[in-house]
C-alpha positions in Angstrom: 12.9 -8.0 -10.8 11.5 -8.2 -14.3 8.9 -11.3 -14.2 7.7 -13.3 -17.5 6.1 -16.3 -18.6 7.6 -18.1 -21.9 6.8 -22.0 -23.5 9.4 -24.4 -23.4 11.2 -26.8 -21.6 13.0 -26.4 -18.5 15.8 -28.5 -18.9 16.4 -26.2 -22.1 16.6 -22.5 -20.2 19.4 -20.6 -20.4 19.4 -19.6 -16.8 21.7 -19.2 -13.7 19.1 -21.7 -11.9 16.4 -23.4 -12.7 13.5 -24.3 -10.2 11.8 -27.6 -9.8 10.0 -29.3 -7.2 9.1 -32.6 -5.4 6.3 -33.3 -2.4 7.4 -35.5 0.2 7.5 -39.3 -0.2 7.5 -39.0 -4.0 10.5 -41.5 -4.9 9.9 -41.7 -8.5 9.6 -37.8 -9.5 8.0 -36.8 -12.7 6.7 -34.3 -14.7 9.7 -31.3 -15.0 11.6 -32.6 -12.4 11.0 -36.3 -14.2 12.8 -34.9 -17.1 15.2 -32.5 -15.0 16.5 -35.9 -13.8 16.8 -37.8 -17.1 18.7 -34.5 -18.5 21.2 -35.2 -15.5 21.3 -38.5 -16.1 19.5 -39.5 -13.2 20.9 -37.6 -10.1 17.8 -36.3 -8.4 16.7 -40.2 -8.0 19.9 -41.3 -6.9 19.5 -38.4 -4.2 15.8 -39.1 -3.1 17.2 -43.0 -2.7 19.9 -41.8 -1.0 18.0 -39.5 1.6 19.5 -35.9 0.8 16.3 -35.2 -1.0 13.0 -36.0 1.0 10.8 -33.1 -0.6 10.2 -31.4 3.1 8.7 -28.2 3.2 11.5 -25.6 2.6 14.1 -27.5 1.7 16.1 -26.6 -0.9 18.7 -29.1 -3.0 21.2 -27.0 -5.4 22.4 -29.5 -8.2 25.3 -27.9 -10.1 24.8 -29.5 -13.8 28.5 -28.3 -15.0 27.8 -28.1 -18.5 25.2 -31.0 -18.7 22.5 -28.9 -19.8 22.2 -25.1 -20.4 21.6 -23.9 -16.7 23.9 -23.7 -14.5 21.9 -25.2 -11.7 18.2 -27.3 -10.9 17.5 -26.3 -7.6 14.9 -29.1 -6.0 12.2 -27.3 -4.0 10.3 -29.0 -1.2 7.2 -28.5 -1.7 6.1 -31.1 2.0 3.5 -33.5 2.3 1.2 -33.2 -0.4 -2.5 -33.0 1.7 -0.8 -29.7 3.4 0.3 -27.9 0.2 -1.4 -24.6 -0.7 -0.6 -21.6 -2.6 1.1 -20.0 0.6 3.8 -23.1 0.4 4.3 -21.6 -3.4 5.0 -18.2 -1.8 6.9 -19.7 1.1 9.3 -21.8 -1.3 10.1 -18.9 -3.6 11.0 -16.6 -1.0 13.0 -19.1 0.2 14.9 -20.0 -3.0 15.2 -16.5 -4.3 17.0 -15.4 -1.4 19.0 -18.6 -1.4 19.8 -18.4 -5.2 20.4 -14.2 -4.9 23.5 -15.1 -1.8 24.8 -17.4 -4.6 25.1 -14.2 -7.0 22.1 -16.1 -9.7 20.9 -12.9 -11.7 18.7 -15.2 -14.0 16.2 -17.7 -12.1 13.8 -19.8 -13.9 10.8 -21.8 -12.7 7.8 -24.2 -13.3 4.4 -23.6 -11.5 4.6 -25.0 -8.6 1.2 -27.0 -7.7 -0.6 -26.6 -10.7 -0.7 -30.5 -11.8 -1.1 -32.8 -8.8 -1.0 -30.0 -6.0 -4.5 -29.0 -7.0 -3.4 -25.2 -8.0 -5.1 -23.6 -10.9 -2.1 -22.2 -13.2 -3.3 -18.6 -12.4 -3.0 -19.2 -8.6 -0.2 -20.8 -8.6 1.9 -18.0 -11.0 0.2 -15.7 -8.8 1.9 -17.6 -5.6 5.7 -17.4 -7.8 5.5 -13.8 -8.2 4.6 -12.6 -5.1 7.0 -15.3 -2.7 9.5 -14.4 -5.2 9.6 -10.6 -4.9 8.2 -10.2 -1.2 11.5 -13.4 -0.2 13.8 -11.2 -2.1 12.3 -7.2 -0.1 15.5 -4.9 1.7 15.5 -2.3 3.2 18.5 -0.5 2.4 17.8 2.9 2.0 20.2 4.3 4.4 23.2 2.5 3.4 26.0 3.8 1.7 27.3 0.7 0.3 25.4 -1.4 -2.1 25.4 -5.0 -0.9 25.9 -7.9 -3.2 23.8 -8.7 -7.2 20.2 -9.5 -7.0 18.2 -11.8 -9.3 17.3 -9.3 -12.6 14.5 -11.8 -13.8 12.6 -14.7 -13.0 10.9 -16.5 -16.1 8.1 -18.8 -15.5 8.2 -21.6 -17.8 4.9 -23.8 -19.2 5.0 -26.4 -21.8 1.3 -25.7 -22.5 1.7 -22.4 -24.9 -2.2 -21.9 -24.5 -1.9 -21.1 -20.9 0.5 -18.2 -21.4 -2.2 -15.4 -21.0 -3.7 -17.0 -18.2 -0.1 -17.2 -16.0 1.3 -13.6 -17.6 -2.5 -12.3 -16.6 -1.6 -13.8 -12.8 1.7 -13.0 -13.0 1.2 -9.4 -13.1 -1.3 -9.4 -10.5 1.2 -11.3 -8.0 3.3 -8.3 -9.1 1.0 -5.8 -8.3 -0.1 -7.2 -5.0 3.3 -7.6 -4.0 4.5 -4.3 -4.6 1.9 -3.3 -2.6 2.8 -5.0 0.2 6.8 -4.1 -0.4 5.3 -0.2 -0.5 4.1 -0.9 3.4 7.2 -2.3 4.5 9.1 0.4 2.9 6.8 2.8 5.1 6.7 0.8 8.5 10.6 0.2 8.0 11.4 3.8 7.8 12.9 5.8 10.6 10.1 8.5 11.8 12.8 11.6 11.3 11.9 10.3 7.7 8.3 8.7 7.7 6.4 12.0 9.6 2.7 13.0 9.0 3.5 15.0 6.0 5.3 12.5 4.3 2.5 9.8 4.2 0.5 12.8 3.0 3.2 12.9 0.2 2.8 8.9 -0.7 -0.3 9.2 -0.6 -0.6 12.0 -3.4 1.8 10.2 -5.5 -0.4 7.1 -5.3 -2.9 9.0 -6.2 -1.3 10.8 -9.1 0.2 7.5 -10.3 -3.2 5.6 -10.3 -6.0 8.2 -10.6 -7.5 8.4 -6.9 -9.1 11.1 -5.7 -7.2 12.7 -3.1 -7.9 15.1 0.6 -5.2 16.2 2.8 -7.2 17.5 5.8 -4.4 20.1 8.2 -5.3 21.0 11.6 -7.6 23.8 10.6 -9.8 21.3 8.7 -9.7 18.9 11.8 -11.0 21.4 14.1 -13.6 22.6 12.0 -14.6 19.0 11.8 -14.6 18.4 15.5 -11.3 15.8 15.4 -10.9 16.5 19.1 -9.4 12.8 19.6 -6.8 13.2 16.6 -5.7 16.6 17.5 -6.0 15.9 21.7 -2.7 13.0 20.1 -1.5 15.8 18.3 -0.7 18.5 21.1 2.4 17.4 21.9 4.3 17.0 18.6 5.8 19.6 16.6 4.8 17.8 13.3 1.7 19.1 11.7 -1.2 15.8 12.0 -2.0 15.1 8.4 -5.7 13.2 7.7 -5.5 11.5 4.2 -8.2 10.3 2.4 -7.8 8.7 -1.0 -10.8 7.7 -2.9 -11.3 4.7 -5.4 -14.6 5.0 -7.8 -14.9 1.5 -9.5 -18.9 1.4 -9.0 -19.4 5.0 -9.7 -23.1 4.4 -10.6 -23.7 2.6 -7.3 -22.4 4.9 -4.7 -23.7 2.4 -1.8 -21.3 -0.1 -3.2 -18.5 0.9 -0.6 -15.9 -0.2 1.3 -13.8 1.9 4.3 -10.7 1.0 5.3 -8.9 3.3 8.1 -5.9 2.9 9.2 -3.8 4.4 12.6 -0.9 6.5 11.5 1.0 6.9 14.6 4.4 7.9 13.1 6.3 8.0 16.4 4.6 7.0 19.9 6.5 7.6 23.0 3.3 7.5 25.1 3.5 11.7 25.2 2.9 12.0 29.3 2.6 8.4 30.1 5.8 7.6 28.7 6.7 4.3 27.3 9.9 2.1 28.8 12.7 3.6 27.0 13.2 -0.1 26.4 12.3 -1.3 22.5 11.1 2.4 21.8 12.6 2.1 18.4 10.4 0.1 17.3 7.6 2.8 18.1 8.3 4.6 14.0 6.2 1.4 13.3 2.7 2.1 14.9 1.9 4.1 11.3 1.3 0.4 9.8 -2.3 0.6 9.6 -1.9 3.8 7.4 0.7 2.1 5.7 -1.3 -0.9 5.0 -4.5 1.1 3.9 -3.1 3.5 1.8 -0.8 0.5 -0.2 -4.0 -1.6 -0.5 -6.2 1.2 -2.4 -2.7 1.8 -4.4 -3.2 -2.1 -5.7 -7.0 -2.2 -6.0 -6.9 1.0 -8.4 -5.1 -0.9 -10.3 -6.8 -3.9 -10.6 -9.8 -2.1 -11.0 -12.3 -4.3 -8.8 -16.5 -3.1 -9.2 -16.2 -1.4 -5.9 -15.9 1.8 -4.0 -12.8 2.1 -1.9 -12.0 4.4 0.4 -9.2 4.8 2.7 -8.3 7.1 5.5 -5.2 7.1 6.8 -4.9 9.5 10.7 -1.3 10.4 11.3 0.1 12.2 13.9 3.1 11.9 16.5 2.7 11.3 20.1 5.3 13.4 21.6 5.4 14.5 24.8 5.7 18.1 24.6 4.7 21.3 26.4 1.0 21.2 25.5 0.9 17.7 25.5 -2.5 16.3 26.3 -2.6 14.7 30.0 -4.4 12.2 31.7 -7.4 12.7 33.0 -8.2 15.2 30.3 -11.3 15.2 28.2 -11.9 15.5 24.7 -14.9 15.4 22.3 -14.5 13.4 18.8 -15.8 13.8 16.0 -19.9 12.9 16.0 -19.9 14.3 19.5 -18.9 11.2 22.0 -16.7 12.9 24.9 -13.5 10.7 25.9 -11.5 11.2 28.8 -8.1 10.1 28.0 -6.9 8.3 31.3 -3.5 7.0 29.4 -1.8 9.0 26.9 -0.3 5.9 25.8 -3.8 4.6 24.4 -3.5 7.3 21.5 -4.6 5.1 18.4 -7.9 4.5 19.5 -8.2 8.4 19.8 -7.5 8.9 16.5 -9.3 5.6 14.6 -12.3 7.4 16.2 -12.1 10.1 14.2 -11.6 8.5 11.7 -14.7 6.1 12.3 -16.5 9.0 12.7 -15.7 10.7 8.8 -16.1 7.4 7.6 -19.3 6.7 9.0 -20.7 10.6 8.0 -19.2 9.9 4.3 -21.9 7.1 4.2 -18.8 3.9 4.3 -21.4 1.2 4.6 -18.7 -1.2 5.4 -15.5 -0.8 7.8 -12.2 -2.1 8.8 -9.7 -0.1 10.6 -6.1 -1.7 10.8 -3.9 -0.4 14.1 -0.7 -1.9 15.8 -3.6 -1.3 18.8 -2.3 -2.9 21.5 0.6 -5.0 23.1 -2.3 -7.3 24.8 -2.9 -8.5 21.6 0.9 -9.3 20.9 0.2 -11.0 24.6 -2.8 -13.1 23.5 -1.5 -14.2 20.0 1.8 -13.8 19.4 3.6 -12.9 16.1 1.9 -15.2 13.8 -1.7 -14.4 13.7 -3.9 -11.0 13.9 -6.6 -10.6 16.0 -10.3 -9.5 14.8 -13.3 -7.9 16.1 -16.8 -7.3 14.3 -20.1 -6.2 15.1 -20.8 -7.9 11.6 -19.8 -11.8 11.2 -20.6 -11.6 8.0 -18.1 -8.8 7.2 -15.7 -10.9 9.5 -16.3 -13.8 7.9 -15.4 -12.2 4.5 -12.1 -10.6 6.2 -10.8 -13.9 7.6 -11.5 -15.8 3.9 -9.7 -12.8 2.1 -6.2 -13.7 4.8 -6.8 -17.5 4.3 -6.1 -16.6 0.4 -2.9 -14.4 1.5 -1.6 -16.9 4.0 -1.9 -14.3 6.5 -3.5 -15.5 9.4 -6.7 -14.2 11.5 -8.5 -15.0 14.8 -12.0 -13.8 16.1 -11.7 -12.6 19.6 -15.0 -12.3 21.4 -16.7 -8.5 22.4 -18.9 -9.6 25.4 -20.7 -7.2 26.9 -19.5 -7.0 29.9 -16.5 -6.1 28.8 -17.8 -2.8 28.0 -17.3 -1.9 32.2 -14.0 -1.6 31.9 -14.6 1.5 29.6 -17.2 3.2 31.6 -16.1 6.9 32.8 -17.0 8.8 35.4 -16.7 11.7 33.9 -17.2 11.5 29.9 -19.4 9.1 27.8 -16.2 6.6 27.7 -12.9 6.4 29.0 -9.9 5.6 26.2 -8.5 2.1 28.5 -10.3 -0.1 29.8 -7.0 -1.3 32.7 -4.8 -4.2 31.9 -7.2 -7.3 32.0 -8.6 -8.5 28.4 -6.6 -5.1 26.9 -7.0 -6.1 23.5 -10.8 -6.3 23.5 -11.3 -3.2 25.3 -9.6 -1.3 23.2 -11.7 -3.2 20.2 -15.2 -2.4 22.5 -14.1 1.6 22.7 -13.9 1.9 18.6 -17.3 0.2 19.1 -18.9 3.2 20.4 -17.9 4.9 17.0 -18.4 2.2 14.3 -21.9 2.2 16.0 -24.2 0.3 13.6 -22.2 0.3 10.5 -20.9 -3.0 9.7 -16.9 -2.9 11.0 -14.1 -5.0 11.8 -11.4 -3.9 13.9 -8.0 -5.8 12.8 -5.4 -5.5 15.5 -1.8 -6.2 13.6 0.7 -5.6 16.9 2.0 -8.6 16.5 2.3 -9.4 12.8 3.1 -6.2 11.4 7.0 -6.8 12.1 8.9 -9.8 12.4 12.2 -10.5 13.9 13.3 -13.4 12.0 13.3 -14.4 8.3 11.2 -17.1 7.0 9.5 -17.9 3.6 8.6 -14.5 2.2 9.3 -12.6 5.4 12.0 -10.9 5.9 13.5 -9.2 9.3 11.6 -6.1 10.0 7.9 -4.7 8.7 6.1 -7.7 7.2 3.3 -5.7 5.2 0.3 -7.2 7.2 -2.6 -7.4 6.0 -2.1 -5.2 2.4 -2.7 -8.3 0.4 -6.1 -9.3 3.1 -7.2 -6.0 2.2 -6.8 -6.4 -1.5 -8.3 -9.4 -1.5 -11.2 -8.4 0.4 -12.1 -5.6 -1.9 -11.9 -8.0 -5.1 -14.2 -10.9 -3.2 -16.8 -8.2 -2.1 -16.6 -7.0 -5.8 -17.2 -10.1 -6.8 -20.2 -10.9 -4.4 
């Protein structure tokens, strides 16, 4: 969808639709919808009186103007009560009404900013909040159809009556656009069957990212691994007939100032049975998704190369299957990651924590001063907090801190979950310096307490995403399947820490 910001008046657009908006309890509206409603000779007042317009949150009024005025239709956005409105309502709303207006076969949509005169927005956050509800509502997946499906909208023009802001909102515009595609490029990842998504082919994205945006690129193979010590990656890796790929793609935006850095690591599990302690056959599909934290890493550094924040970014992504095959790890086996610590792998099942230590470990001896791996780690998580919020563990508050302010300006939720130490007994082995599961009480945590042992003293934070990196139901800008989780955190965070 081509995206653009133009001065004018609304009511004046030659468009299939045009967007407007009311909060709830306005009875009187004003502003573009004000003049929307003079143009059609006063029918959105005549609908707030008469109650089909109440300005909710989501709701969505389709006024045919048959000729009246040059679009074909003003399409009333609730924007809901005006004390709760923030930039993630923008994003909600669009992806609402771009989906709504694309069933109705609109090509052309048009809007105002949403928010950026009583709502409180700035006019760069709130075109940033249009472009990315707009083209995250609007994401498919269709790839392995053979029949197209339906129009979608071509363009979406943002329309301001102030001509001096225009390089502000085309400026914010285009970042929406890039964070969003972003975000669109995990989904396409996490959505993809693992026959298609393996090891090798995330090594692929990942060297067309880099080619595309001028990162600097490793592909470590086994050999590499083992020379390197990757006993917990390649201990996962056993039992799979796909080669285990470790990518690292490199961003230099402080080049001068190699201590300004930033790790994120993400779990690339691109199919997980369980190898010998085999999962429930049972929603196993869903397994081609426990990649996302590679997804999610590799997409961020793809948008923060290109908007160029005064950082260092560096993401590793550890993919590998977890098949089990003939020379499968088992449990009770022991393995020795890289920096030395030996694991003894009492559930096969508890692979991604086998492999995020690795890849703690290269971050950590690459001098990352500052962490955060991002894993699909654990159904107790999924347990504790459902779909709608990720949960977060930190040696570091202040790193946390940072994380959770970066999601509260993406609308994606996170929640601190204590690290007590005596949790850590749960982990002790009786045969290794740490076993990989700590049972089934306060799983989440456990898990978070083993990658502990590996972030050591380097400020981390462990972001566990099994819950909110797929949705089953649409709503706002989500759509059924891999929601993107937490690409546009991620970007954020890099730009704030830039910026501190």
């Amino acid at each position: 969808m081509d995206i653009k910001a133009i001065a004018g008046d609304i009511t004046r657009v030659e468009a299939g639709a045009v967007v407007v908006n009311l909060f709830e309890g306005v009875e009187r509206p004003g502003g573009a919808t004000g003049a929307a409603d003079s143009a059609l000779g006063g029918a959105i007042s005549r609908l707030i009186a008469e109650g089909e317009i109440q300005g909710k949150k989501g709701e969505v009024t389709v006024i045919h103007t048959l000729g009246r005025i040059p679009p074909a239709r003003v399409v009333v956005a609730g924007l809901g009560k005006r004390e709760a409105f923030s930039a993630d309502v923008v994003r909600q709303v669009m992806g609402v009404i771009c989906r709504r207006l694309r069933e109705a076969g609109v090509e052309r949509v048009a809007t105002i900013l949403h928010g950026a005169g009583i709502g409180g927005l700035g006019v760069s956050e709130s075109a940033q909040a249009v472009a990315e509800g707009g083209l995250l509502g609007l994401y498919t997946f269709k790839r392995h159809f053979t029949k197209s499906e339906g129009k979608d909208i071509k363009e979406m023009t943002v329309v301001e009556t102030d001509a001096s802001r225009l390089p502000a909102i085309r400026e914010a515009l285009e970042r929406g656009r890039v964070v969003a595609e972003a975000a669109i490029l995990a989904r396409d990842m996490v959505n993809e069957p693992s026959n298609f998504m393996t090891p090798t082919h995330i090594a692929d994205i990942a060297r067309q990212v880099a080619q595309e945006h001028g990162l600097e690129i490793t592909v470590l193979d086994r050999p590499q691994m083992e020379g390197l010590g990757m006993g917990g990656l390649l201990g996962v890796a056993r039992g799979s007939d796909e080669p285990p790929k470790f990518i690292v793609l490199r961003y230099q935006g402080d080049p001068s100032n190699p201590g300004n850095n930033l790790g994120l690591l993400g779990k690339g599990i691109t199919f997980d049975t369980g190898s010998i302690s085999l999962k429930p056959a049972a929603g196993m599909e869903a397994m081609k998704g426990d990649m996302a934290g590679a997804a999610s890493v590799i997409s961020a550094i793809k948008a923060i190369a290109q908007l160029k924040p005064k950082i260092n970014v560096t993401a590793i992504a550890a993919a590998t299957e977890n098949m089990p095959g003939g020379s499968a790890q088992k449990p009770g086996d022991v393995v020795r990651s890289m920096g030395g610590k030996t694991i003894e792998v009492e559930n096969t099942d508890a692979e991604g924590r086998l492999v995020l230590a690795d890849a703690l470990g290269y971050a950590r001896q690459a001098g990352l001063r500052r962490l955060v791996d991002v894993a699909t780690l654990t159904g107790a998580m999924r347990v504790a907090l459902g779909d709608y919020c990720t949960g977060a563990f930190t040696n570091n508050q202040e790193l946390l801190n940072a994380v959770v302010q970066a999601g509260e300006k993406a609308g994606e939720r996170i929640w601190q979950l204590p690290m007590y130490e005596e949790y850590k007994e749960q982990n002790r082995s009786q045969v290794a310096d740490v076993k990989n599961t700590g049972g089934a009480k306060a799983g989440a945590i456990t898990a978070a307490l083993f990658l502990a042992e590996f972030s050591e003293d380097t400020p981390w934070v462990h972001l566990d995403i099994a819950g909110t990196s797929m949705t089953d139901k649409e709503g706002g800008y989500l759509v059924k399947g891999a929601t993107g989780v937490p690409v546009r955190t991620l970007i954020n965070l890099a730009l704030d820490l830039a910026e501190g």
